[in-house]
C-alpha positions in Angstrom: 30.6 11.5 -4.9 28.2 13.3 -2.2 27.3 15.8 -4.0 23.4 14.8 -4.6 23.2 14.0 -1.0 24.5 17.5 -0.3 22.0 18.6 -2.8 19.3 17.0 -0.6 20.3 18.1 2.5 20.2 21.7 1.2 17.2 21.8 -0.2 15.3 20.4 2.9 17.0 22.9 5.1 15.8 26.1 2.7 12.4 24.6 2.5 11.9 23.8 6.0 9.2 25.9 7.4 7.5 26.2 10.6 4.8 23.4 11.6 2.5 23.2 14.4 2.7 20.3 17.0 -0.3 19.0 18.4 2.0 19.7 21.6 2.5 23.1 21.0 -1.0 23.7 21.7 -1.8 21.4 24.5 -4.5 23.9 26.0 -7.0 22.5 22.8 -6.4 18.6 23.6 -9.4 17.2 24.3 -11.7 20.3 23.9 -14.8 19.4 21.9 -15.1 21.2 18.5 -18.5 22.9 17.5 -19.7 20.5 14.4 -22.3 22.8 13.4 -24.5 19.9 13.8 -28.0 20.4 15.9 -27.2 19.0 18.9 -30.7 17.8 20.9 -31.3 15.8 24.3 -32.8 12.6 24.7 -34.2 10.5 27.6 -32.8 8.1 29.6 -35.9 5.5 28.1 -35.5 6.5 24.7 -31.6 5.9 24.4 -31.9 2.5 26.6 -34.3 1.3 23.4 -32.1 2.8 21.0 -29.3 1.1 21.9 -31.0 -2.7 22.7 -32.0 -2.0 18.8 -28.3 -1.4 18.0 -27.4 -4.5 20.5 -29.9 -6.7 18.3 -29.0 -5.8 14.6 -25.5 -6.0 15.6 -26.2 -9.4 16.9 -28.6 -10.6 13.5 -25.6 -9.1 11.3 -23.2 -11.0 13.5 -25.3 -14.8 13.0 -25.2 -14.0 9.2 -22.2 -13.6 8.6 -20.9 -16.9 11.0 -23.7 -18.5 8.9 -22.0 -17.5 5.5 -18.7 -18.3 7.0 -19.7 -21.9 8.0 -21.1 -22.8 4.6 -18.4 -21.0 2.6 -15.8 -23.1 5.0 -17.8 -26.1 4.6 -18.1 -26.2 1.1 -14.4 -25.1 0.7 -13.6 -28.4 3.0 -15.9 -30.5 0.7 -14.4 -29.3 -2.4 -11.0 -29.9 -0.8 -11.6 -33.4 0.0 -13.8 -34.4 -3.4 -10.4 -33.2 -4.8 -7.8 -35.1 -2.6 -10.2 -38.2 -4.0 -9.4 -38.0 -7.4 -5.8 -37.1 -7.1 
């Protein structure tokens, strides 16, 4: 009757094997990694204008989209409606 479950239970335990934690090796939390990447500094000027760029395209992608939104509800409502009227 519990013989497959036996069968289970078996055959995890001989094919356990050891794993690593990510608490095991708690000394590496929060260490940086090297990425290989070329790492370069950049002034205080140059990042302010950077990110006022990033603040602006985010905000024009941001208006598009609650544009398209708006008509898409709109028209959705309309269409709605128009149908409720012929019903």
């Amino acid at each position: 009757m519990f013989g497959s479950a036996a069968h289970m239970i078996a055959s995890l335990r001989s094919n356990k094997r050891e794993r690593e934690t990510i608490f095991e090796n708690k000394s590496s939390i929060g260490k940086a990694r090297n990425t290989g990447l070329p790492m370069q500094e950049i002034d205080p000027a140059e990042l302010k204008a950077f990110q006022e760029k990033v603040k602006r395209e985010k905000r024009h992608s941001d208006i598009r989209v609650a544009i398209i939104l708006g008509i898409f509800f709109t028209l959705s409502l309309l269409f709605f409606l128009k149908i409720k009227q012929v019903i």
